[in-house]
Every structure is written in structure tokens, then in C-alpha cells.
C-alpha positions in Angstrom: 55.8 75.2 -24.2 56.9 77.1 -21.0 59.8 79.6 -22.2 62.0 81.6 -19.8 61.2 85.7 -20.0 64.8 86.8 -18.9 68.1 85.6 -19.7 70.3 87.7 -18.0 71.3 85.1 -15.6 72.2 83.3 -18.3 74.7 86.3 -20.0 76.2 87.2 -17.0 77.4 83.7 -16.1 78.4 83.8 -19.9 81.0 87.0 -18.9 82.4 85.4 -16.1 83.5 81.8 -17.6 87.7 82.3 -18.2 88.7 82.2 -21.8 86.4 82.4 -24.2 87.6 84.1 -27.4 84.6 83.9 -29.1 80.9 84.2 -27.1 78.5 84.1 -29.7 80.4 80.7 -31.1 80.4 79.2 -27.2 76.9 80.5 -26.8 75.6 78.2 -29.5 77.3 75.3 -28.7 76.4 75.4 -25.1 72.9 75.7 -26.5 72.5 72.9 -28.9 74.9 71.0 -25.8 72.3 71.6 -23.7 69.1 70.7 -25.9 71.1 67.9 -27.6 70.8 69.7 -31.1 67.7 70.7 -31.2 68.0 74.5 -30.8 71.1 77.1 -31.1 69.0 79.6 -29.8 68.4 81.4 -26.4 64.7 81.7 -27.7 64.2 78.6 -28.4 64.8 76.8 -25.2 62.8 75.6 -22.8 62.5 76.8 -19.3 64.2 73.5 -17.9 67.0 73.6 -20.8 67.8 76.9 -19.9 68.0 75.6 -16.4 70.2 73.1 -17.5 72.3 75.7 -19.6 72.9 77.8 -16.6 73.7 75.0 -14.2 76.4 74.1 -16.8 77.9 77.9 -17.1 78.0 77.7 -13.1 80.1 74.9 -13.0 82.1 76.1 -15.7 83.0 79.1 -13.9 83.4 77.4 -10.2 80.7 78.6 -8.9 78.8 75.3 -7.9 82.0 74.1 -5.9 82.4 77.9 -4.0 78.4 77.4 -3.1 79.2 74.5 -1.8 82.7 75.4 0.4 81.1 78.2 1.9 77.8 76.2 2.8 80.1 74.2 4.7 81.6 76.8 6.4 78.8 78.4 7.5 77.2 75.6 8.8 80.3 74.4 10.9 80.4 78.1 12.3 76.8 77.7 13.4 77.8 74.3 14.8 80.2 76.9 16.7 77.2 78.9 17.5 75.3 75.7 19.3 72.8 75.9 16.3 71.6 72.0 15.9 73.0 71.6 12.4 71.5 68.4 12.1 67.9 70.2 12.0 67.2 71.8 8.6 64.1 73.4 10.6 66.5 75.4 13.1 69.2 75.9 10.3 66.2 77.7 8.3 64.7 79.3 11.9 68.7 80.7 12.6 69.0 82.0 9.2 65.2 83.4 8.9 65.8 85.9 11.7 66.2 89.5 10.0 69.3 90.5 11.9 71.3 87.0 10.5 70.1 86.7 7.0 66.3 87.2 6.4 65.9 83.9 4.2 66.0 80.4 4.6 69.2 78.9 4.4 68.9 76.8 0.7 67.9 80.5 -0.7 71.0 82.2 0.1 73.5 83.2 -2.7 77.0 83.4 -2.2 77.4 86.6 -1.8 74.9 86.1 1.3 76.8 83.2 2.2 79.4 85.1 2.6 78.6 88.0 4.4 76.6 85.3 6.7 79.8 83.5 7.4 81.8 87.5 8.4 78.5 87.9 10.7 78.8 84.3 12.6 82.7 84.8 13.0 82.0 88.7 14.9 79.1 86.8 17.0 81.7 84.0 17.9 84.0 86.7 18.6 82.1 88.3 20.6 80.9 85.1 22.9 77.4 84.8 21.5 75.9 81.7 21.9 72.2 80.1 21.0 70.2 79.4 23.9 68.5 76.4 24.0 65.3 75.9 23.6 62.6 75.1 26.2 59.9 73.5 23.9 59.4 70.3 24.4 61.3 67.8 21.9 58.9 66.4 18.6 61.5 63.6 18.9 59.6 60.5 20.6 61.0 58.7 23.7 62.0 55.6 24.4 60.6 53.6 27.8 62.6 50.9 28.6 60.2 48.6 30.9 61.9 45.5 32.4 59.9 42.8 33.3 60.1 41.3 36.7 60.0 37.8 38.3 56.5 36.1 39.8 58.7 35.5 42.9 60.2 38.8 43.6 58.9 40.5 46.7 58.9 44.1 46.7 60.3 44.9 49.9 
């Protein structure tokens, strides 16, 4: 049975969920929630319950929709930018470049996401703009061939 090694992700998301009187009591419910009551324990879950666990502490504390708003954001101020955001492959080339983010664009936290968005706004500020690309498209072309008549002279 694969079992997580660290749970602090799990007890800091714990801290930041609003109004819980009593931790330990909403620690084991969550738990035997999450494993449909098998376990009340941390070290008894699984590495996918766990998963599950935290999932349901992000969206507990908002996190999930925030991710989510400011994923949005950024990719409408790369839209700004000229950065094809209907291409995950130059969404993940724009963000991999060390002086934007360093990671791919899935990986980023929102703290990332965040000071990625304050760093697009001061490029579009200052009249940056992507270039385009000279590499030839991996999109295929369309030839449209229309026939022509037996009788037709080509004069």
C-alpha cells in the first residue's frame, strides 16, 4: 500500500479553512469522509485518499476557484501579449522561459500565478509584444483543386 511520507500540505490547508473550533474533531471526520470510514487516521490513508483529502480542504478554503480566476487572467493577459493561447505548447514555451516563470504553466502555484500576472501587466505596460514565429506551421494545409471542363481552352 503506497502511503504519503509528508503531510504538511495536508495541516497547513487544515489552518487556513475559516471556523473550525475544534481541528482534531474536523481532522477525523474529513478523514473517515475521505476514505468512506475506513480510517480516522492521517497514517492510515492512502496516497490517493490523501489526495483526495487535500483536494477537499482546497475547496473548502477557496483555493480551487482563486487557481482557477487567476489562470484566467493570466492567460487573457498573454492573449494581450500575442501569445497563441489556444496552443498549450507555446502557453508552456511563454511560461518556461526563466525571466517569465521558469515552469510550465499547469505547474504554477498561485502565488506564481500571481506574480506572473504583475509581470505580464509591466510588459503590456511597457509595449512588449511576442514576435511571431518564423517556423513553419505543424498545422496541415488545405489545397483546394477545382476541376476544369474537357472543352475549356487555355488561352
Amino acid at each position: 500500500m503506497n502511503k504519503p511520507n509528508n503531510y504538511s500540505r495536508f495541516f497547513s490547508l487544515v489552518k487556513k479553512v475559516p471556523g473550525i473550533i475544534d481541528a482534531e474533531e474536523f481532522r477525523r471526520n474529513l478523514i473517515w469522509q475521505c476514505t468512506d470510514g475506513r480510517a480516522t487516521s492521517l497514517k492510515e490513508l492512502t496516497t490517493g485518499e490523501y489526495n483526495i483529502c487535500c483536494l477537499a480542504l482546497e475547496k473548502l478554503t477557496g483555493m480551487v476557484e482563486k487557481r482557477k480566476k487567476l489562470r484566467s487572467q493570466v492567460l487573457k493577459q498573454m492573449q494581450q501579449l500575442h501569445v497563441d493561447t489556444t496552443d498549450w505548447a507555446q502557453i508552456n514555451s511563454f511560461c518556461q522561459q526563466p525571466r517569465i516563470a521558469g515552469k510550465a504553466f499547469a505547474r504554477l502555484s498561485i502565488e506564481e500565478l500571481e506574480s506572473l500576472s504583475l509581470k505580464l501587466r509591466v510588459l503590456k505596460g511597457k509595449g512588449w509584444e511576442r514576435k511571431p514565429d518564423n517556423t513553419p506551421s505543424t498545422r496541415p494545409t488545405v489545397v483546394m483543386v477545382v476541376p476544369t471542363t474537357k472543352n475549356s481552352n487555355p488561352s
